[in-house]
C-alpha positions as a Markdown table, in Angstrom:
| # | Residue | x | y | z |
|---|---|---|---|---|
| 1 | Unk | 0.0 | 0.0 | 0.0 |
| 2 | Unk | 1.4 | 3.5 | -1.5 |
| 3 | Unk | 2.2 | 4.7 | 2.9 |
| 4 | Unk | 2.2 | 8.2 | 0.8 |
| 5 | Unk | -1.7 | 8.5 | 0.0 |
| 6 | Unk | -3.4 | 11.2 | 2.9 |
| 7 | Unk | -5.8 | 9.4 | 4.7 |
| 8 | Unk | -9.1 | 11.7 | 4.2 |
| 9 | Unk | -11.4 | 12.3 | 7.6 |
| 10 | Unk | -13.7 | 9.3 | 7.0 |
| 11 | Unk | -16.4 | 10.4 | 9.7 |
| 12 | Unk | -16.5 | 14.0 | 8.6 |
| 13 | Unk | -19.6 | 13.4 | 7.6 |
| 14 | Unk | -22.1 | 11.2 | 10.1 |
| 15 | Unk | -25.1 | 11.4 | 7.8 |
| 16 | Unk | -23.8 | 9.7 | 5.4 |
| 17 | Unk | -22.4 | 7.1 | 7.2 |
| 18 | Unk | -26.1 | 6.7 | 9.0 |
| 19 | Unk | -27.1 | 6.4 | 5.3 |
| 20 | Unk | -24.6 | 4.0 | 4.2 |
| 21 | Unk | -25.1 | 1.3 | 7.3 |
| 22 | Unk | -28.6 | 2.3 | 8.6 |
| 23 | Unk | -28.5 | -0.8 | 10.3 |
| 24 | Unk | -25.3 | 0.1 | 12.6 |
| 25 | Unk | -23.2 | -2.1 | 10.7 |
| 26 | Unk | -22.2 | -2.8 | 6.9 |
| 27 | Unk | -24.4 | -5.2 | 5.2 |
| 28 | Unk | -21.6 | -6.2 | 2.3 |
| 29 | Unk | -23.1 | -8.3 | -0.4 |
| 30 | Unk | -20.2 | -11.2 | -1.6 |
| 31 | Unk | -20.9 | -12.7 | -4.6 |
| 32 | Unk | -18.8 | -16.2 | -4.5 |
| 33 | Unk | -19.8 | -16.4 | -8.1 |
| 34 | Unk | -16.9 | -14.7 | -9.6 |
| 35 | Unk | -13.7 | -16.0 | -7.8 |
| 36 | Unk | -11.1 | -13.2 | -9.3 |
| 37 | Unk | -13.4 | -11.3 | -6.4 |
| 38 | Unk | -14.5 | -13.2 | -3.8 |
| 39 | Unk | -13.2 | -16.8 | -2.7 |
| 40 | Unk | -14.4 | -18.4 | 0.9 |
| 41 | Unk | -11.6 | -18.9 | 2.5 |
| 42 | Unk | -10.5 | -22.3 | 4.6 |
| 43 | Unk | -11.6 | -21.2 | 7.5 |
| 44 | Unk | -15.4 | -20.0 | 6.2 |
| 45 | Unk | -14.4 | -16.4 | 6.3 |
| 46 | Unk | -14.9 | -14.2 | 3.3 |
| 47 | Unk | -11.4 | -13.6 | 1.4 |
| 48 | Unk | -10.8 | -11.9 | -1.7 |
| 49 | Unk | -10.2 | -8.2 | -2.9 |
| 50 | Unk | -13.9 | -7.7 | -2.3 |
| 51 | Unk | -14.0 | -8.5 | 0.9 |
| 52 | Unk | -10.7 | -6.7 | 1.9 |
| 53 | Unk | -12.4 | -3.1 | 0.5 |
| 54 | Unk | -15.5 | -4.3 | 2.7 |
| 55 | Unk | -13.5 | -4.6 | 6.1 |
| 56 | Unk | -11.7 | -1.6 | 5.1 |
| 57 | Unk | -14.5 | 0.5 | 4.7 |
| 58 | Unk | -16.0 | -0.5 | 7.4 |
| 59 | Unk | -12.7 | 0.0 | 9.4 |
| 60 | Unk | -12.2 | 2.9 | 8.3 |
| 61 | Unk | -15.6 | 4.8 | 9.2 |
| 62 | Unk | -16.2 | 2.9 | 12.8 |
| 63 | Unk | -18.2 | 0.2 | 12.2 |
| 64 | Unk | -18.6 | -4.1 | 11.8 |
| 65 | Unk | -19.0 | -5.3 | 8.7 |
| 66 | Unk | -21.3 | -8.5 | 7.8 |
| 67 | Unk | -21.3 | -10.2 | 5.1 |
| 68 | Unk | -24.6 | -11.4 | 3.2 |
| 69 | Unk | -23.2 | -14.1 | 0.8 |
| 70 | Unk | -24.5 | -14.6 | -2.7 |
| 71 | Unk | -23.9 | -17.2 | -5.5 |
| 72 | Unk | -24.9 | -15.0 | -8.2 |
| 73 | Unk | -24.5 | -11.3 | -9.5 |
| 74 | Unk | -27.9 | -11.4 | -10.6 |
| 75 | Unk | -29.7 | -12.7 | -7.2 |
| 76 | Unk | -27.0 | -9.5 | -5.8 |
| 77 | Unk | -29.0 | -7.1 | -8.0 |
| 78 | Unk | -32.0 | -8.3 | -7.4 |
| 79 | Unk | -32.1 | -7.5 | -3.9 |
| 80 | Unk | -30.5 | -4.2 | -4.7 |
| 81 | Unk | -34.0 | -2.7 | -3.2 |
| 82 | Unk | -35.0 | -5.3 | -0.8 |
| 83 | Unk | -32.7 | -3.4 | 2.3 |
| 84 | Unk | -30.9 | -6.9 | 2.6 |
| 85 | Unk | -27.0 | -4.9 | 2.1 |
| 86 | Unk | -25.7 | -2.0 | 1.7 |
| 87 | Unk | -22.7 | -2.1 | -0.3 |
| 88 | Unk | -22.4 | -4.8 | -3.2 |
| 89 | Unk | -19.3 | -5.2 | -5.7 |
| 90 | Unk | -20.8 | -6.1 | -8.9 |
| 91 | Unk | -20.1 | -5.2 | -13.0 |
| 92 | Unk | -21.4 | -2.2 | -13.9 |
| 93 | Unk | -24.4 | -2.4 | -16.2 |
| 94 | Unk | -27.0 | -0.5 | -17.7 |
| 95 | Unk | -30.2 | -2.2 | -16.2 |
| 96 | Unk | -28.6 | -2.8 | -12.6 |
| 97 | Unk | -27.9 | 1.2 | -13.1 |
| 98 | Unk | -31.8 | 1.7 | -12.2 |
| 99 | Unk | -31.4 | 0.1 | -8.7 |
| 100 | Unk | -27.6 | 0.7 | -7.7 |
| 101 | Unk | -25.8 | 3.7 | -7.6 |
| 102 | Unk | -22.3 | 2.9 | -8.8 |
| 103 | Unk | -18.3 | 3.8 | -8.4 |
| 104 | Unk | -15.8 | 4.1 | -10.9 |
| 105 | Unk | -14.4 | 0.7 | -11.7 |
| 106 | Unk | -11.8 | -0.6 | -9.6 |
| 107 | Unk | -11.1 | -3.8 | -11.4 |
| 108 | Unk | -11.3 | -4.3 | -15.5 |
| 109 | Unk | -11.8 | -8.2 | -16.4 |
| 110 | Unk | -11.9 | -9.6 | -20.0 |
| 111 | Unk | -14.6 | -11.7 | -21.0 |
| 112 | Unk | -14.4 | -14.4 | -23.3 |
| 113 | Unk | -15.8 | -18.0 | -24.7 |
| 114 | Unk | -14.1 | -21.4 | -23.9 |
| 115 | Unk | -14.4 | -24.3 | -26.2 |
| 116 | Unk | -13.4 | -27.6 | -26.9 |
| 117 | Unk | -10.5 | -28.2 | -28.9 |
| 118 | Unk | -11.5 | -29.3 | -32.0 |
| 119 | Unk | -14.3 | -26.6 | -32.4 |
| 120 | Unk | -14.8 | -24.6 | -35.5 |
| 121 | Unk | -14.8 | -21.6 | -33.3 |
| 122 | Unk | -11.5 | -19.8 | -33.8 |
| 123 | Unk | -12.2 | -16.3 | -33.1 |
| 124 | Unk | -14.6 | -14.6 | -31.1 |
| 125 | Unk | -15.9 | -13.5 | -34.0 |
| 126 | Unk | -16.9 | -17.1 | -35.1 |
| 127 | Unk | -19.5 | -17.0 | -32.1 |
| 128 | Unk | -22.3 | -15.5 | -33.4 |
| 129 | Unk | -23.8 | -17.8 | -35.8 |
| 130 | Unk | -26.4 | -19.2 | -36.6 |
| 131 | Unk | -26.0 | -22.7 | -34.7 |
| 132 | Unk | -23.8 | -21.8 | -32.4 |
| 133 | Unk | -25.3 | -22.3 | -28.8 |
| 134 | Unk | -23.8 | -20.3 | -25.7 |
| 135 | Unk | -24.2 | -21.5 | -22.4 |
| 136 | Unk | -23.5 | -18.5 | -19.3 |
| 137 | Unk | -24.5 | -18.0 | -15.7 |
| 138 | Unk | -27.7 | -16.9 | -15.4 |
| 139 | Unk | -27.9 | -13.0 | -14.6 |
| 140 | Unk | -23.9 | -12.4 | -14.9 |
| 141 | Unk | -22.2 | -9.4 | -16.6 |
| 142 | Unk | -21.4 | -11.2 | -19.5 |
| 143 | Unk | -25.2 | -12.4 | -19.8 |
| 144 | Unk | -26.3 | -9.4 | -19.5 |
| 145 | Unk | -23.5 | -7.7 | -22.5 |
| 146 | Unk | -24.3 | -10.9 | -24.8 |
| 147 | Unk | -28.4 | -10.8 | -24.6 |
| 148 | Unk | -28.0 | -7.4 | -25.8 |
| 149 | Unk | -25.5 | -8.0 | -28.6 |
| 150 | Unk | -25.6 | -11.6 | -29.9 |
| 151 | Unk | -27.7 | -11.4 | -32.9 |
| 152 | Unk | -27.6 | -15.1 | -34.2 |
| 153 | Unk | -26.2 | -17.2 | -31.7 |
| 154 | Unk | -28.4 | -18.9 | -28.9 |
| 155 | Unk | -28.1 | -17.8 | -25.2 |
| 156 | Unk | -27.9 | -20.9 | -22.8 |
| 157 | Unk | -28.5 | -20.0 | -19.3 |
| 158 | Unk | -27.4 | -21.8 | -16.4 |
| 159 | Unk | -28.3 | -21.3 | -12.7 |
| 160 | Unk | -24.6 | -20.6 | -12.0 |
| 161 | Unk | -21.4 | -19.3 | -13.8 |
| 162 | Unk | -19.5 | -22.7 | -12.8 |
| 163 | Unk | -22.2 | -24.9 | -14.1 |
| 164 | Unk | -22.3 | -23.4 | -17.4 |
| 165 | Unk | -17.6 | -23.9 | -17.6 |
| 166 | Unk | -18.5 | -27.9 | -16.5 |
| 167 | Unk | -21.0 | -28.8 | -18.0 |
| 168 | Unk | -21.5 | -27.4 | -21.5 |
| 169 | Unk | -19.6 | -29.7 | -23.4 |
| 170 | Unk | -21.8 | -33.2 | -22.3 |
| 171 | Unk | -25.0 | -30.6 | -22.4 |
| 172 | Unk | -23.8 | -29.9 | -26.7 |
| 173 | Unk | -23.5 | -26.6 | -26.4 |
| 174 | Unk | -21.0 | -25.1 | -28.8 |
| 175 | Unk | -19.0 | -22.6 | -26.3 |
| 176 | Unk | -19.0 | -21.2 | -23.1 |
| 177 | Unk | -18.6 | -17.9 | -22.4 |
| 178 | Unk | -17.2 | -15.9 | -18.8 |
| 179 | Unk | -14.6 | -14.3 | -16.8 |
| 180 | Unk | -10.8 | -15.2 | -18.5 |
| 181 | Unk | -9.3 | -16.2 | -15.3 |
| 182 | Unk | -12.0 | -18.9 | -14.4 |
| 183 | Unk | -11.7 | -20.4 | -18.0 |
| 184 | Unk | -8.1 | -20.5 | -18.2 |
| 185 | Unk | -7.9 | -22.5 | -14.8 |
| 186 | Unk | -10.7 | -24.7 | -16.0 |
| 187 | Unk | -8.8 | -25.4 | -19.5 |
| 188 | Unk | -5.6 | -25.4 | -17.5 |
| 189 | Unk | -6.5 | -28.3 | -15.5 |
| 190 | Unk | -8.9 | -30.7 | -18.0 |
| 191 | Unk | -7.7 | -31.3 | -21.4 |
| 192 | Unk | -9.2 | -31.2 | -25.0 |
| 193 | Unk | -10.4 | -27.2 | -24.3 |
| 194 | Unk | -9.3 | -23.8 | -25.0 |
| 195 | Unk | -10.3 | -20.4 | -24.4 |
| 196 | Unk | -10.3 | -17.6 | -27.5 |
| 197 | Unk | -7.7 | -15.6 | -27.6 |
| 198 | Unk | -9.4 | -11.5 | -27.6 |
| 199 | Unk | -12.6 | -10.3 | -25.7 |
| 200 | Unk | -16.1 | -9.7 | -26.8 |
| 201 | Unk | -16.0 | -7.1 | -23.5 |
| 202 | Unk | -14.5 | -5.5 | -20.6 |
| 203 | Unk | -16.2 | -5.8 | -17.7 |
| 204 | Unk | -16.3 | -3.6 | -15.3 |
| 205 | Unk | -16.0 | -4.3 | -11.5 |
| 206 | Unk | -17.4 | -1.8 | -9.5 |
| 207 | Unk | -18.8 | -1.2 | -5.7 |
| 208 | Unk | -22.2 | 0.4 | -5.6 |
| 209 | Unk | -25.0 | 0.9 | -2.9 |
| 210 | Unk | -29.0 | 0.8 | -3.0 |
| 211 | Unk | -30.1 | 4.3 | -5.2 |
| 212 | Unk | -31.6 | 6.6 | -3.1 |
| 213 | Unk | -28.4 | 6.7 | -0.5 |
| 214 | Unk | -26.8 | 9.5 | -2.5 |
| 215 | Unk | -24.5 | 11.1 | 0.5 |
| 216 | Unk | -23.6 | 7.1 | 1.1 |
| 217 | Unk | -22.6 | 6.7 | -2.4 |
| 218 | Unk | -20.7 | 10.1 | -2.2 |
| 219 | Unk | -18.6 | 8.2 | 0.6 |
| 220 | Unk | -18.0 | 5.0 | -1.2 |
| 221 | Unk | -17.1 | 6.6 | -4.4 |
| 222 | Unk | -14.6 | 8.2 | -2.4 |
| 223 | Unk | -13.2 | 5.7 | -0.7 |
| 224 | Unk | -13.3 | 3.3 | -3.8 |
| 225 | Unk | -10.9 | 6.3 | -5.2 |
| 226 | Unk | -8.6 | 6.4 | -2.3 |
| 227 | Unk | -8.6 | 2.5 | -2.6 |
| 228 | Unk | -6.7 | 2.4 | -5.9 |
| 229 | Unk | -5.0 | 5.0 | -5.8 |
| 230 | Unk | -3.1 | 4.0 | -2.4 |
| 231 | Unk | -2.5 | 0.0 | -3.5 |
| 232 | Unk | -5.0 | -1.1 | -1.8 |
| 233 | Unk | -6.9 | -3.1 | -4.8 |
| 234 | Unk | -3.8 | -3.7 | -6.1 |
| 235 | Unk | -2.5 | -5.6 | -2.8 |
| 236 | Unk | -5.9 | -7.1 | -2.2 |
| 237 | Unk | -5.9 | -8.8 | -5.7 |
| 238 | Unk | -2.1 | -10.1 | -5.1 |
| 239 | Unk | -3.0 | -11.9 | -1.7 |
| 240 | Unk | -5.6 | -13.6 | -3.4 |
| 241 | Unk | -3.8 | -14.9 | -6.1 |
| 242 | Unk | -5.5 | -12.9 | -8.8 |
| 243 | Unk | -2.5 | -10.3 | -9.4 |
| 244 | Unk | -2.8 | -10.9 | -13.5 |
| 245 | Unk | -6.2 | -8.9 | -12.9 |
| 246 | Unk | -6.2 | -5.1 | -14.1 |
| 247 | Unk | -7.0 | -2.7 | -11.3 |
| 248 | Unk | -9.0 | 0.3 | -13.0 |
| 249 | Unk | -7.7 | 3.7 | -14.0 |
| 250 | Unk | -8.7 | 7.2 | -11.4 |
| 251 | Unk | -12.4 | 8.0 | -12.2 |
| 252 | Unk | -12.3 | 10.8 | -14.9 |
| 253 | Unk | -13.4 | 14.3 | -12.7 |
């Protein structure tokens, strides 16, 4: 952690920390779906860079932090307005945009398809055919990116992200698509598969809270800012053994 980054006055402000944990303590959503993020740890504790920014936030402005654990980015969103947590760490997107005020980025991850080796799929740009099936975890970023842009391919959704990487190959579906990282380990560790070289997106990790919390949002904006900037991310993402993730550029002012 850069030991040169000021520290700013984290409880300047006690309204918005009454907005952010109205509860007296921070309700962080984990989504164990997307293990660059979030991984449970041996001991059942919640490890990963997400949880790290959680404990430090909450650290940082006085409080506990408890985690509400999810298996799904979607289920995450959908809940956005159910006062079940009050930060989450999800990909930014357009339709979760009406329900969660988000930060900048802090993490950039490259999605892409996985397939078996002797597929006719070469490119990412072979994908969207007529044919060509795609199986992805129900409600994820990269659902979400492909039901908008696919035109001819077929969408294949599975209840979870790890279903769709084990079992679309004896389910006959042409490709899978996801996070880089997971796919690499799965192709890594079972032969006869390989992931696409390119990306068919970016996706963008960010935190965000319920909309309606705007001083609360204010904060963790802030403190997301402050998080990259002074290693934080950066360090978070090492100790979990994701350090070939990208940690996100300052938000633009």
């Amino acid at each position: 952690m850069n030991s040169n980054q000021h520290e700013p006055d984290w409880k300047a402000d006690p309204d918005a920390i009454q907005e952010l944990a109205p509860k007296g303590r921070i309700r962080a959503a984990i989504n164990y779906g997307n293990p660059v993020l979030a991984k449970r740890l041996p001991e059942g504790k919640a490890g990963g860079v997400s949880a790290d920014l959680a404990r430090g936030l909450a650290q940082r402005v006085g409080l506990e932090v408890e985690f509400v654990s999810f298996d799904t980015a979607g289920k995450v969103a959908d809940t956005a307005q159910d006062d079940v947590w009050d930060i989450a760490f999800l990909a930014i997107d357009p339709k979760r945009a009406e329900t969660i005020a988000y930060t900048a980025p802090y993490v950039l991850i490259e999605g892409t398809y996985m397939v078996r080796e002797d597929s006719p799929i070469k490119t990412i740009e072979d994908v969207d055919q007529e044919g060509v099936t795609v199986a992805v975890g129900k409600g994820a970023a990269y659902d979400l990116f492909l039901s908008r842009t696919l035109k001819n391919a077929e969408i294949v959704r599975y209840p979870l992200s790890e279903d769709a990487i084990e079992r679309f190959d004896a389910d006959g579906i042409s490709t899978v698509a996801g996070v880089r990282q997971p796919l690499n380990t799965h192709a890594g560790q079972f032969p006869g598969y390989r992931v696409l070289e390119g990306r068919f997106t970016v996706i963008e990790q960010a935190m965000g809270c319920p909309k309606g919390r705007d001083k609360a949002a204010a904060l963790v904006r802030r403190y997301l800012e402050f998080a990259k900037a002074s290693g934080m991310v950066a360090d978070g993402l090492q100790r979990s053994g994701e350090g070939d993730a990208t940690v996100a550029p300052a938000a633009q002012a």
